[in-house]
N, C-alpha and C positions, 0 to 999 in steps of 0.2 A: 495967264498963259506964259508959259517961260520961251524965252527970244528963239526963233531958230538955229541959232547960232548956239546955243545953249544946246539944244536939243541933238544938233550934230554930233556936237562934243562928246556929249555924253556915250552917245550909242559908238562912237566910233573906239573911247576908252573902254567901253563893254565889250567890244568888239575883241580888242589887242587881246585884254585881260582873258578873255575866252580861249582864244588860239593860242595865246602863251601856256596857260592853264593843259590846254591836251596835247603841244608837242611834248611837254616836259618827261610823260611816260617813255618815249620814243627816243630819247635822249637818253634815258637812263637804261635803255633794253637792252644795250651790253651788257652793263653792268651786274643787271638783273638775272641773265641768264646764268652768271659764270658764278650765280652766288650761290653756295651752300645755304642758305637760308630759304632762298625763293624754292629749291626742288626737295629743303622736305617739307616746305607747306604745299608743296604740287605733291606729294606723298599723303600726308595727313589733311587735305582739304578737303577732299571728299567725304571721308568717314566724320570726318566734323558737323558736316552741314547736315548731314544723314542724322547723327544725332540728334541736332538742334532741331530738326522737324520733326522727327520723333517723340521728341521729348516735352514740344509745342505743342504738338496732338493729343497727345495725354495730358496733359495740364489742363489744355481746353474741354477735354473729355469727362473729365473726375466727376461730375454730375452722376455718372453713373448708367445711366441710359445709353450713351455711346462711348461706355468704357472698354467692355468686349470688342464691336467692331475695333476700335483704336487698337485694343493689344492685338487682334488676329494681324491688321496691317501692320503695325509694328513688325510682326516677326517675322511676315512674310517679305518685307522690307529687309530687315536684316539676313533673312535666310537668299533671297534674290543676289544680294551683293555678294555676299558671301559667297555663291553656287554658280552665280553668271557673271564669272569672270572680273568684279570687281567694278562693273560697269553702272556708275552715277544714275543716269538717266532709265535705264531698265528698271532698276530698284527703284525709284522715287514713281516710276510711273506704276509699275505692278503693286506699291504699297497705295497709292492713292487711289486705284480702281480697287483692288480690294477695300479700301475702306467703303468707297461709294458701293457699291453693289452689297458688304457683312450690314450698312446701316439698313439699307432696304430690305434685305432678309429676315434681321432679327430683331 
């Protein structure tokens, strides 16, 4: 068993390493903000991740069996974003109940 002294040590360098680790975002949040980089990926973020589960879905899907439901959520995912205002969480949720409720239908 390693000395107490040891065992301090250690959690308290876990400790520092930890807190220094999460101000550093907070630090950098001027900088962050006034960049041209950060607000088109706050532009293109969205439609990104929307693809990636989309595209996730169908991949997982291609069995065949729950290829249809995949593509109806699919579109109805993209037709949401597209129609409601551009909003993330609308679409990601209206495509994933559509998926759940087109797998139990069909």
């Amino acid at each position: 068993m390693p000395e107490p002294g040891y065992l301090v040590a250690a959690l308290l360098t876990a400790g520092a390493i930890t807190v220094a680790l999460r101000a550093v975002p907070f630090l950098a949040l001027h900088r962050l903000r006034e960049s041209a980089f950060v607000a088109r990926l706050g532009q293109w973020m969205p439609a990104g991740v929307l693809t990636i589960l989309a595209l996730a879905t169908l991949v997982q899907s291609a069995d065949g069996a729950r290829l249809i439901p995949a593509l109806v959520a699919a579109a109805v995912t993209v037709a949401m974003h597209l129609l409601g205002g551009r909003r993330s969480l609308l679409s990601i949720g209206a495509g994933t109940a559509t998926y759940v409720v087109a797998l139990q239908l069909l």
